[in-house]
C-alpha positions as CSV (number, residue, x, y, z in Angstrom):
1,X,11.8,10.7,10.3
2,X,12.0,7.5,12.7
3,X,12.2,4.2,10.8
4,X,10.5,1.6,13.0
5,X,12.3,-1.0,11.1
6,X,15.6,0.4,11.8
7,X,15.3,-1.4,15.7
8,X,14.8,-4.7,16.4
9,X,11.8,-6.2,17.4
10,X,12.7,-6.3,21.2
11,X,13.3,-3.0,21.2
12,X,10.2,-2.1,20.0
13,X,8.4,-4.0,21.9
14,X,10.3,-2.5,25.2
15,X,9.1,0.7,24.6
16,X,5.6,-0.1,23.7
17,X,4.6,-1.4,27.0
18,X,6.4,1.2,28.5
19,X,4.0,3.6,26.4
20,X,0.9,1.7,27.0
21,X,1.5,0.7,30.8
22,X,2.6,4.2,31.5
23,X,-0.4,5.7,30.0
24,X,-2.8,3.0,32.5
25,X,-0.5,3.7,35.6
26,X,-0.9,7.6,34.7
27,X,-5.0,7.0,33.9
28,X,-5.2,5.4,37.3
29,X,-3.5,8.0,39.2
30,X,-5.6,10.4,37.6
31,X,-8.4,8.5,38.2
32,X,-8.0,8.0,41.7
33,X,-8.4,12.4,42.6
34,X,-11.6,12.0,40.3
35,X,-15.4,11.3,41.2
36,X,-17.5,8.3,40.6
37,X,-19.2,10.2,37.4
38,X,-15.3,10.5,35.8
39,X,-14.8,7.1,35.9
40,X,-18.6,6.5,34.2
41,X,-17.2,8.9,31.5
42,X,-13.9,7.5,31.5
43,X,-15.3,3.9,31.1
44,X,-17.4,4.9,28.0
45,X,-14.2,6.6,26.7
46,X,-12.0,3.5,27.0
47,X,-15.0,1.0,25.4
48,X,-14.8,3.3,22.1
49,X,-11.1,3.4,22.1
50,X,-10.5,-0.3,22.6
51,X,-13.7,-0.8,19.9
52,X,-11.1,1.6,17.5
53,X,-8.0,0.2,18.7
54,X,-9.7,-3.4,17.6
55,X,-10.8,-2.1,14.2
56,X,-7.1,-0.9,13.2
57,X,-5.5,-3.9,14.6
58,X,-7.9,-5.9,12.2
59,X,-6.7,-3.8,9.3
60,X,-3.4,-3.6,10.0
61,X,-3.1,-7.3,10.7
62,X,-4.7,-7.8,7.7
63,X,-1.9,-5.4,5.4
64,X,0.8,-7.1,7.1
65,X,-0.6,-10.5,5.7
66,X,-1.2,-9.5,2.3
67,X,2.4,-8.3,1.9
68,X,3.7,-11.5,4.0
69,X,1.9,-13.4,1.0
70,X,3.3,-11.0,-1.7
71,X,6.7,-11.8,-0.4
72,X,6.2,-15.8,-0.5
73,X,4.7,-15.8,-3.6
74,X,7.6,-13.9,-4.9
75,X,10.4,-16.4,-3.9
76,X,7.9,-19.0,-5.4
77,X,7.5,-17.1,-8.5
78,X,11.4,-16.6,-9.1
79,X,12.4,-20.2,-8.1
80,X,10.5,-21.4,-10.5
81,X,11.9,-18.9,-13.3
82,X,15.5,-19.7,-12.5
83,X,14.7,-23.8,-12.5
84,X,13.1,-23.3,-15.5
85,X,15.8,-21.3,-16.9
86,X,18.1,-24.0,-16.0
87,X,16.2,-26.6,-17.5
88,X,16.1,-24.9,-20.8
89,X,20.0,-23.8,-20.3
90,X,20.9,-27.7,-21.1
91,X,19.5,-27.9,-24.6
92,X,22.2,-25.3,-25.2
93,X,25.4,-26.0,-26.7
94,X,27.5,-27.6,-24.1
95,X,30.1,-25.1,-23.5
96,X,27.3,-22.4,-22.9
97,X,25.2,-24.8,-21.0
98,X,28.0,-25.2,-18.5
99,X,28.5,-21.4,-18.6
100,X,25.2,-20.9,-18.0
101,X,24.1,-23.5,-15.2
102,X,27.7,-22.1,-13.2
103,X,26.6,-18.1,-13.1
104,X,23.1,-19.6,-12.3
105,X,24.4,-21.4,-9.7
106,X,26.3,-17.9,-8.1
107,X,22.9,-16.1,-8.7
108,X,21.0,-18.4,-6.6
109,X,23.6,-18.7,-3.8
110,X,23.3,-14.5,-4.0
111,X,19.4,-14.8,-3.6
112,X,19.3,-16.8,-0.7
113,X,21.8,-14.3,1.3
114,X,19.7,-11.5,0.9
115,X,17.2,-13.4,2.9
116,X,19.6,-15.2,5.5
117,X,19.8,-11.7,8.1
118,X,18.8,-8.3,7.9
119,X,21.6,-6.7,6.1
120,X,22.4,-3.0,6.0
121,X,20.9,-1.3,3.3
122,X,24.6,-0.6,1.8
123,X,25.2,-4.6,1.8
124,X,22.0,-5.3,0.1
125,X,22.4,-3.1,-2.7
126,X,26.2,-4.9,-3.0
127,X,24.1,-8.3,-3.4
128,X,21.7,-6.1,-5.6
129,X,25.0,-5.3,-7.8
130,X,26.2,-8.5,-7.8
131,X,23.4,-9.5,-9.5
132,X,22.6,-7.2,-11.9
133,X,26.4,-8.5,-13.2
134,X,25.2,-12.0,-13.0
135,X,22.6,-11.4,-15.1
136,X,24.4,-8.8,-17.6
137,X,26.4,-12.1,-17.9
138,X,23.5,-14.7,-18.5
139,X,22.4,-12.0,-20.5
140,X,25.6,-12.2,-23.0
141,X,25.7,-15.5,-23.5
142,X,21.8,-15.7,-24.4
143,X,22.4,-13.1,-27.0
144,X,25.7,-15.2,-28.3
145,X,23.4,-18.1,-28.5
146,X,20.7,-16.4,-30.5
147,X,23.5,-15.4,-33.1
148,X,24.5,-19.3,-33.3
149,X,21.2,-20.6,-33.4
150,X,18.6,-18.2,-33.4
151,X,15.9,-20.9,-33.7
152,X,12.5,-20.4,-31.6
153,X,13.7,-23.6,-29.8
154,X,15.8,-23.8,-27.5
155,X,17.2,-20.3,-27.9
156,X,14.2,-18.9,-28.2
157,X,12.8,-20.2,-24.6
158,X,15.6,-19.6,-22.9
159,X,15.5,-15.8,-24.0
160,X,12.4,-16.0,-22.4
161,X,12.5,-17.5,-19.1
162,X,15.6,-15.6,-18.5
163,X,13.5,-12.3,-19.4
164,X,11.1,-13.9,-16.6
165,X,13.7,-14.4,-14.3
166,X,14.9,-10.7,-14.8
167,X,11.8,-9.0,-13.5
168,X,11.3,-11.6,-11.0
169,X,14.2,-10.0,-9.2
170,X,12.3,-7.0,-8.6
171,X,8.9,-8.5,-8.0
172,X,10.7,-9.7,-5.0
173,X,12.7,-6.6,-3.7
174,X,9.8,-4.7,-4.2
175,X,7.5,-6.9,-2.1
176,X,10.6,-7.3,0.6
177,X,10.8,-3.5,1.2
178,X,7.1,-3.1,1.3
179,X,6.3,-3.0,5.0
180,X,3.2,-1.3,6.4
181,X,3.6,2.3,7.2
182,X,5.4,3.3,9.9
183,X,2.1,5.9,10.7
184,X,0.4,2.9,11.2
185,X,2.0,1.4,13.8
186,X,2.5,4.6,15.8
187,X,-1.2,5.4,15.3
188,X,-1.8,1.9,17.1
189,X,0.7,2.2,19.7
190,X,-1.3,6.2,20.0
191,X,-5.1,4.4,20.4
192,X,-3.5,1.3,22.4
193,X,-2.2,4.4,24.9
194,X,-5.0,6.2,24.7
195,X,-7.6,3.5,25.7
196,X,-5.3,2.5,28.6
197,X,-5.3,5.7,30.1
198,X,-9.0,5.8,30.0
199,X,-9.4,2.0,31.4
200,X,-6.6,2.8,33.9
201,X,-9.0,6.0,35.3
202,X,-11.7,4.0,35.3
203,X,-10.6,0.6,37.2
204,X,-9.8,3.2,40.3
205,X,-13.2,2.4,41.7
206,X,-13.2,-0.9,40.6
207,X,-10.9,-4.1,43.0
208,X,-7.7,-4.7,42.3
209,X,-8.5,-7.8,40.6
210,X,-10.2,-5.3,37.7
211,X,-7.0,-3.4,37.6
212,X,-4.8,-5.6,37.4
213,X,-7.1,-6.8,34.4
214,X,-6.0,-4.1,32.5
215,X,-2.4,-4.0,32.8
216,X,-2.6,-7.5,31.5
217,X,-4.9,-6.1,28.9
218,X,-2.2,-3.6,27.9
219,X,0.6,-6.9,27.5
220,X,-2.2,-8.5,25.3
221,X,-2.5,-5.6,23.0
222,X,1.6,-4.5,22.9
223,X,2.0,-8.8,22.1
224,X,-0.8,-8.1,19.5
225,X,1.3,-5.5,17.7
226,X,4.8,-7.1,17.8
227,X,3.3,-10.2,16.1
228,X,2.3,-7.7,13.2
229,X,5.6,-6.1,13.2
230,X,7.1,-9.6,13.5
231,X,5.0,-10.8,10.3
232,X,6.1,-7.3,8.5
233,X,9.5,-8.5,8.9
234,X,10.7,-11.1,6.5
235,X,14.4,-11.2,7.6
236,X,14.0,-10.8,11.0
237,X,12.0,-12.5,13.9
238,X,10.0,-15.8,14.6
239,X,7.6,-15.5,11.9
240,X,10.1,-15.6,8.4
241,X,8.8,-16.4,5.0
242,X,10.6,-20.0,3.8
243,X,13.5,-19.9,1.1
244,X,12.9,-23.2,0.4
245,X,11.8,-23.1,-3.1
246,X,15.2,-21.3,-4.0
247,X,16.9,-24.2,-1.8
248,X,15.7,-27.0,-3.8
249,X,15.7,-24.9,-7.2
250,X,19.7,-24.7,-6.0
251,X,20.0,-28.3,-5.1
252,X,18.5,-29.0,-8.4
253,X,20.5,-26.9,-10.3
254,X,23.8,-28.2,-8.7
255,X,22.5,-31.8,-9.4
256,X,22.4,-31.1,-13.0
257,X,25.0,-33.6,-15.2
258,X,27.9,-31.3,-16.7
């Protein structure tokens, strides 16, 4: 099956209007070897597509959103789990602490690349790799620390915001690769066609001023839809979520006294 997020945005977007416009301009021809009661039909026809094509562009708008918000929550979330982690690395015994606040250091640098381009899906499960071995190593030296000192504090809390940071990790791939269905978006580019063909037939009988009208009306609607697939994309496109928690997480971390 087609994976819409496989092509870039302009791309998309090219063959949208090239849907949707064709379907008007092949309305309107049809429209123009039809009768005056078509185009009544026709018109009643296109004001309950458009009334459905605005109903699942609320929706889907609205899906897109949610996960947009997912996926800024997420870097939120696991910024504050690694700064915290840091924070708690330095009541460690020095030669740990500086263990620890190094690999931490690599781990953020690794989290902010996944979210610089849209990589491949071989060169994000690389970056996956790497770290899962960052954290196998954090990992080590919290368990070395708990056979040192296996008091509550600080061992203790740094077991547990480094658990934290752990499944934050996959809070935020999971909400990165959760996009709205690809059915969706062909369904709406289906309905956006549909109801141009219909307003196409029916602005035959109308001035040129009325069709015209609708081919500007079938822009408006492809424009609507790449701004959804735009705000489904968190890697690609104008609309990206900001990595700036991680930044000043790293900037904090880096900051640190060794």
């Amino acid at each position: 099956m087609i994976d819409l997020y496989d092509y870039s945005l302009l791309t998309v977007f090219l063959i949208g209007v090239a849907v949707i416009l064709g379907a008007i301009e092949i309305g309107r021809r049809l429209g123009a070897r039809g009768g005056d009661g078509e185009s009544d039909i026709a018109s009643m026809l296109a004001g309950a597509a458009l009334g459905l094509l605005a109903l699942m562009i609320g929706f889907t708008f609205a899906m897109a959103l949610s996960r947009f918000e997912a996926r800024r929550d997420a870097v939120l979330k696991e910024a504050n789990a690694i700064g915290t982690t840091a924070l708690r690395a330095r009541m460690m015994p020095e030669i740990q602490q500086r263990e620890v606040l190094s690999l931490l250091q690599d781990y953020v640098k690794i989290r902010l690349d996944i979210t610089q381009r849209l990589l491949t899906e071989a060169e994000l499960r690389s970056a996956i790799d790497r770290s899962n071995a960052l954290q196998e190593k954090l990992w080590q030296q919290a368990m070395a620390a708990a056979v040192t000192n296996p008091a509550v504090v600080p061992t203790g809390l740094f077991i547990q915001t480094l658990n934290e940071m752990i499944d934050d990790q996959e809070t935020r791939l999971t909400a990165l690769r959760n996009h709205v269905p690809d059915i969706v978006i062909v369904a709406l580019f289906g309905v956006a066609a549909t109801a141009g063909a219909f307003a196409g037939y029916a602005s035959v009988v109308e001035t040129r001023r009325a069709v015209l009208a609708v081919y500007f009306m079938g822009l408006l609607v492809t424009g609507v839809i790449m701004l959804i697939l735009d705000l489904d994309r968190p890697t690609a496109g104008f609309i990206a979520v900001s990595q700036q928690p991680i930044i000043d997480t790293a900037i904090s971390i880096a900051a640190f006294p060794r």
